[in-house]
C-alpha positions in Angstrom: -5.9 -30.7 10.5 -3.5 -28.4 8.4 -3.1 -24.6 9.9 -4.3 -22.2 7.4 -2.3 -19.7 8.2 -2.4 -16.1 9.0 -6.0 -14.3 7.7 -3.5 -10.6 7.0 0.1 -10.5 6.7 2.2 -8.0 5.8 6.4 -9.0 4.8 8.7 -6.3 4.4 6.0 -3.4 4.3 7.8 0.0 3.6 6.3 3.6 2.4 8.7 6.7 1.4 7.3 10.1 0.7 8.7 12.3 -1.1 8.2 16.0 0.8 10.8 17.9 -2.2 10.1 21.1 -3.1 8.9 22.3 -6.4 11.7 21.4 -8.9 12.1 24.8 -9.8 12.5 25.7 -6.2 15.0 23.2 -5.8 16.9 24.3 -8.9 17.2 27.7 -7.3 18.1 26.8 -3.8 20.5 24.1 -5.2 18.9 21.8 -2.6 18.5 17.6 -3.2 15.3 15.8 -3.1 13.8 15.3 0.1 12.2 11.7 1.5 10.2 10.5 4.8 10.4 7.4 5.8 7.6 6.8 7.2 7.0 3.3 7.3 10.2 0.5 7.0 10.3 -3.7 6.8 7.3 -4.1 8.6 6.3 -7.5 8.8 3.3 -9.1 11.2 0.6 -11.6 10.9 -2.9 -11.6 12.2 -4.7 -14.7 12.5 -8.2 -15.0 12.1 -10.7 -13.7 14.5 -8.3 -12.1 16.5 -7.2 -8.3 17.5 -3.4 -7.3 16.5 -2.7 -3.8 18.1 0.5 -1.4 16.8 1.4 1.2 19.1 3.8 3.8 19.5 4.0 7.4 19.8 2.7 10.3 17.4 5.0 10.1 14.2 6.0 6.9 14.3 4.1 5.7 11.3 0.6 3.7 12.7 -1.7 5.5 10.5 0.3 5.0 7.5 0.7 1.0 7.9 -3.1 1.5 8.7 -3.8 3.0 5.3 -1.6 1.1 3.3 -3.6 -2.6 4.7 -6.6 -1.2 3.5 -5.5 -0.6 -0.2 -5.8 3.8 0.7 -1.6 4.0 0.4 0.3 1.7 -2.5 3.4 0.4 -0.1 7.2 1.6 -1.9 8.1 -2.0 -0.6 7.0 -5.0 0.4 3.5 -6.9 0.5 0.0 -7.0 2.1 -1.4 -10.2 2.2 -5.7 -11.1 3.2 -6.6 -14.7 3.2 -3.8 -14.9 1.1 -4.3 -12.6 -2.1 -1.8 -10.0 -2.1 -3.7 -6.7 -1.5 -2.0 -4.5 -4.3 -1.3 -7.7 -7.1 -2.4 -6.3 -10.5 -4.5 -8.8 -12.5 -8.0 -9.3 -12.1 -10.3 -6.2 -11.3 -13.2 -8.4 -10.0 -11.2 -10.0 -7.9 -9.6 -7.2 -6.1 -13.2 -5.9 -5.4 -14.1 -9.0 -4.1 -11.2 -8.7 -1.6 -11.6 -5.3 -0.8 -15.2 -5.6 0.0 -13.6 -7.9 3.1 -12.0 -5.1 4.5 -13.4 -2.2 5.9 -11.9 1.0 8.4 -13.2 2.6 11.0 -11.8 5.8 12.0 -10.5 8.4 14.6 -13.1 11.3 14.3 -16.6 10.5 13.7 -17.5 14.0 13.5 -15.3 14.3 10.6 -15.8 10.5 8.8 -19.2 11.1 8.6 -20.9 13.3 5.3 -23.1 16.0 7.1 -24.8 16.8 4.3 -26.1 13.1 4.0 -28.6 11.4 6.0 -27.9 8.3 8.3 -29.5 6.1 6.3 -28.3 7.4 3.4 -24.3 6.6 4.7 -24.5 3.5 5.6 -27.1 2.3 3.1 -23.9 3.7 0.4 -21.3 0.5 1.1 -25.0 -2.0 0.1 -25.3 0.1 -2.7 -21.7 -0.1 -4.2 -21.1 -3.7 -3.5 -24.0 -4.3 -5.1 -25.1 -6.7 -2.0 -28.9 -6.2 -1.6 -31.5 -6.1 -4.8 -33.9 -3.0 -4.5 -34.4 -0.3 -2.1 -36.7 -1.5 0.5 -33.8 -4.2 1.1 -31.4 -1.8 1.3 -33.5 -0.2 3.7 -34.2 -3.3 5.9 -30.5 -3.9 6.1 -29.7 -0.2 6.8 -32.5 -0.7 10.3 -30.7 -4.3 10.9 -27.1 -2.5 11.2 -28.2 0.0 13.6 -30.2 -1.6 15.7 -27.0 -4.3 16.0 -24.9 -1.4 17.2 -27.3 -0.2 19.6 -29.1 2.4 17.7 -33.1 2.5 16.5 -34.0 1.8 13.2 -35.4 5.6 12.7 -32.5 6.8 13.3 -31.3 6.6 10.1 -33.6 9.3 8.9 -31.3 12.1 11.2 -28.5 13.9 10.3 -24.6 13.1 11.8 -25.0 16.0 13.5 -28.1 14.9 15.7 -26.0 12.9 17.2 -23.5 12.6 20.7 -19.7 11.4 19.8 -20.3 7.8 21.2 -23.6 7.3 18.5 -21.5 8.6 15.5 -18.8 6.6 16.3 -21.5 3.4 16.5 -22.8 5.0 12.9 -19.6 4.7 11.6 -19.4 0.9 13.0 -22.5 0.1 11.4 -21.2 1.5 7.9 -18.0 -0.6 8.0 -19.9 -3.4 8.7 -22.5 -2.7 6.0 -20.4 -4.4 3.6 -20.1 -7.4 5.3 -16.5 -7.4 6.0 -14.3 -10.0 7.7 -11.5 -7.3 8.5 -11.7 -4.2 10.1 -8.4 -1.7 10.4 -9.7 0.6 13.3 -7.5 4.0 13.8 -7.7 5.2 17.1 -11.4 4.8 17.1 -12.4 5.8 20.7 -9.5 8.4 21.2 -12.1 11.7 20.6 -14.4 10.1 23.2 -15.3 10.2 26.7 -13.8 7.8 28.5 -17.2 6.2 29.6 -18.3 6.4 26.1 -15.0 4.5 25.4 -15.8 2.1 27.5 -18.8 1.3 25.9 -18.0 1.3 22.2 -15.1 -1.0 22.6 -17.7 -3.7 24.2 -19.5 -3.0 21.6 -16.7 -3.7 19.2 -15.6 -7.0 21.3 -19.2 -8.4 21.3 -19.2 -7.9 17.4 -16.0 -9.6 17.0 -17.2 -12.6 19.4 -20.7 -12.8 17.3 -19.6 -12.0 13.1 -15.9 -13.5 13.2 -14.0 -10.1 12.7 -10.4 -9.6 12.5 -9.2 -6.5 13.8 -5.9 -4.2 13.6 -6.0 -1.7 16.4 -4.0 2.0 15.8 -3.8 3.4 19.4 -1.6 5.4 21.4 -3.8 4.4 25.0 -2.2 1.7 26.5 -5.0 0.7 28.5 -7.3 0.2 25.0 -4.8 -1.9 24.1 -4.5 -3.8 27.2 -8.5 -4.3 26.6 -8.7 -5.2 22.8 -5.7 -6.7 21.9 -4.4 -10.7 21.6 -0.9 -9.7 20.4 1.1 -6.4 20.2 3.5 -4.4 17.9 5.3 -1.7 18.9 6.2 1.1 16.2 9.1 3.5 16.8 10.1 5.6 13.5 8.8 3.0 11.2 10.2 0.3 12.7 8.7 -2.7 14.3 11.2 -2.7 17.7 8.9 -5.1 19.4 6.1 -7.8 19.2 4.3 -10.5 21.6 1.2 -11.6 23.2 -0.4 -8.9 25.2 0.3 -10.7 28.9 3.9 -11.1 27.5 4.3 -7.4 26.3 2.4 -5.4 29.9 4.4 -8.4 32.4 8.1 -8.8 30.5 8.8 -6.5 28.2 12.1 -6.6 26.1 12.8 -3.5 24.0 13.8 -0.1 25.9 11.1 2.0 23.9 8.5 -0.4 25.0 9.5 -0.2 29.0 9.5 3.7 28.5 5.9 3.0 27.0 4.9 1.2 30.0 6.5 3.1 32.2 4.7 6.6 31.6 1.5 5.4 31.2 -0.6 6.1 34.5 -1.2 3.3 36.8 -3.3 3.0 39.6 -0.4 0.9 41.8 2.3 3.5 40.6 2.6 5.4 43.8 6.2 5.0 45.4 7.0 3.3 42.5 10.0 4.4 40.8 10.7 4.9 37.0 13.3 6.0 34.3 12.6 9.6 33.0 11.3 10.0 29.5 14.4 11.2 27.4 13.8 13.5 24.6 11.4 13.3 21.9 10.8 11.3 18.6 13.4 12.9 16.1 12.6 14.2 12.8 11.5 11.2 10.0 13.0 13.2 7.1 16.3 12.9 9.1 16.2 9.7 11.2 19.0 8.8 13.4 21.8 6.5 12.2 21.6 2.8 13.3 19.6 1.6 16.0 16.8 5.0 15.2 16.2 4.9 19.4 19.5 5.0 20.6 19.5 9.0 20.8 17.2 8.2 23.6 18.2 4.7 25.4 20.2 4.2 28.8 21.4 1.1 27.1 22.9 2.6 24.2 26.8 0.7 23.9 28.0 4.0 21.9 29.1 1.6 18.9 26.8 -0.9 17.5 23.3 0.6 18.7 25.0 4.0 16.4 26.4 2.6 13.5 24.1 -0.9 13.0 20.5 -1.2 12.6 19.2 -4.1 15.0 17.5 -7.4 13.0 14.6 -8.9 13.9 15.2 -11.3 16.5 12.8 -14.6 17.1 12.6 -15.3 21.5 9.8 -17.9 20.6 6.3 -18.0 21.7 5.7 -15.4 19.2 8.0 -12.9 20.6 10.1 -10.7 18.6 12.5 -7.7 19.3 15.0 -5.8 17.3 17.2 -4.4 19.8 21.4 -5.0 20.1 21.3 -5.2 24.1 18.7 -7.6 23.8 21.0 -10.0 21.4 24.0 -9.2 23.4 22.5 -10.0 26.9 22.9 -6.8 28.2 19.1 -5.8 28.8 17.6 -8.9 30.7 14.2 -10.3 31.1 11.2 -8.5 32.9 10.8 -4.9 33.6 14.5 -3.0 35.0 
C-alpha cells in the first residue's frame, strides 16, 4: 500500500510586513521603507490524524504561520498544501470553498471570538448556514443541539447569550462552531491559555477524544510546554521566524538538539527540578524589524563560535527519524546529543 502522504504541508512558507510610515512622512524624514519578517522558509508536514505543535516564545511568528494555514494571511513566499491542493492556487472558486470548508480555527480568547450580540445557537448554526450543509431550519437546528451536546454542553443552551457562560463552556462553544462545518483540520491558537488550569485540563480531553472519534488533524500554537507535552505527536520550534528545530515529542522533551530548545526546556517548571541545575536565560527576543545577522539566536547562545553562527544563517539539517535542526554547533559536532 502506497503512503499518501502528508494531509498539510507547508514548503518554504514566508510572510513580510511592511510597518513604513505614510509615504509622505517618509519623504520628510528622509527615512527608507520599513519590513518585519515575521515568518521565513518554514517548511513542515502534518500527517493525517495527528497533532503537529509550533512553539516558541512571544514574537516569534506562531500566530502568523497559524493565520496564513487557514487562508486569513496570503504567504510573501512559499506554499500551503491540504490533501494536496495548494491553499492560495488561483483557479477554481468552488473548489477553494470546498477546501476551505475542511479547515476550521479555534482561537485564544473565547470571550472575544465569540459575537455577544448573537445567540449560541445562532453562532454555531452560521458555519451550516454558509456551507450550505443542512436543507431548512429545523435541520440546522438539530445539528446546532447535536454539536453541543458532543462538546459537553445541553441542547438549550443554544438559546443563551456568550456571556451566560464560564471561560471553559465558551471555549467548548467555540469547539462546536469549528466543528459545525465538518472540518478535517483544525489550526488551534493557544486555545486553553485564558483558562484555568483545571478547566484546561478538561477542554484538551475534550479536544483529544474528538480527534480519536471524527479523524481531526490538528496544529497546536502554544507557548505551555506541558500542553504540548499532552497534545502533540511531533514538534516545531519557532525562533524569529525560523524553524530552528523539529521531532517527535519523546525525542524533543528527552534529547533535544538546538540551544533555543534546551533554554525552552530548561525554564519551564518541573516538578523534579529541585537541586537541579540550569543555564540562565540570556536576554530577550530582539526586535523582527531588525533581526540579528546570521544564525538570528546567536546574540543569546553559549555556543556561539563568534564566526559562522554571526555571519551564516544555519540550513536545515536532516538527523533521521524525523528530526531536523538548523543550528552550526549541531553540524560541526560541537553541541552533542541529550540535554548539556
Amino acid at each position: 500500500m502506497s503512503d499518501p502522504g502528508p494531509f498539510v504541508s507547508t514548503r518554504g512558507l514566508g510572510r513580510v510586513f511592511d510597518v513604513s510610515k505614510p509615504w509622505l512622512n517618509r519623504m520628510i524624514e528622509r527615512e527608507e521603507k520599513v519590513f518585519l519578517t515575521a515568518a521565513e522558509n518554514v517548511t513542515f508536514d502534518i500527517p493525517r490524524g495527528e497533532t503537529f505543535a509550533l512553539v516558541g516564545e512571544s514574537g516569534s511568528g506562531k500566530s502568523t504561520i497559524a493565520k496564513m494555514i487557514v487562508g486569513l494571511l496570503r504567504p510573501s513566499s512559499g506554499t500551503v498544501t491540504v490533501d494536496g491542493v495548494d491553499l492560495f492556487a488561483q483557479g477554481d472558486l468552488a473548489g477553494q470553498t470546498a477546501l476551505r470548508r475542511r479547515i476550521q480555527m479555534i482561537f485564544q480568547d473565547p470571550y472575544a471570538s465569540l459575537n455577544p450580540r448573537w445567540r449560541v445557537g445562532d453562532i454555531i448554526a452560521e458555519p451550516v448556514r454558509a456551507f450550505g450543509l443542512e436543507a431548512d431550519a429545523r435541520a440546522i437546528k438539530r445539528r446546532v443541539g447535536e454539536l453541543l451536546e458532543q462538546v459537553g454542553l445541553s441542547a438549550l443552551d443554544g438559546i443563551k447569550y456568550p456571556h451566560e457562560f464560564s471561560g471553559g463552556q465558551r471555549q467548548r462553544i467555540c469547539i462546536a462552531r469549528a466543528l459545525a462545518s465538518k472540518p478535517e483540520f483544525i489550526v488551534c491558537d493557544e486555545p486553553t491559555s485564558a483558562l484555568d488550569v483545571s478547566v484546561q485540563s478538561q477542554v484538551l480531553n475534550l479536544m483529544r477524544d474528538l480527534q480519536r472519534d471524527l479523524g481531526l488533524t490538528y496544529l497546536m500554537i502554544s507557548h505551555d510546554l506541558s500542553v504540548v507535552r499532552y497534545m502533540a505527536d511531533h514538534i516545531g520550534v519557532l525562533y524569529l521566524g525560523r524553524l530552528v528545530e523539529t521531532a517527535p515529542r519523546a525525542a524533543l522533551f528527552d534529547a533535544p538538539r538546538h540551544p533555543y530548545t534546551r533554554m525552552l526546556l530548561d525554564a519551564a517548571p518541573r516538578l523534579d527540578a529541585f537541586g537541579r541545575t540550569a543555564e540562565t536565560v540570556v536576554g530577550e527576543i530582539p526586535d523582527p524589524i531588525d533581526r540579528p545577522s546570521g544564525c538570528h539566536f546567536h546574540p543569546r547562545c553559549t555556543h556561539n563560535d563568534g564566526t559562522r553562527c554571526v555571519g551564516e544563517a544555519p540550513e536545515r539539517l536532516d538527523l533521521g527519524r524525523g528530526r531536523a535542526v538548523a543550528c552550526h554547533g549541531v553540524e560541526e559536532g560541537r553541541i552533542g546529543e541529550g540535554r548539556p
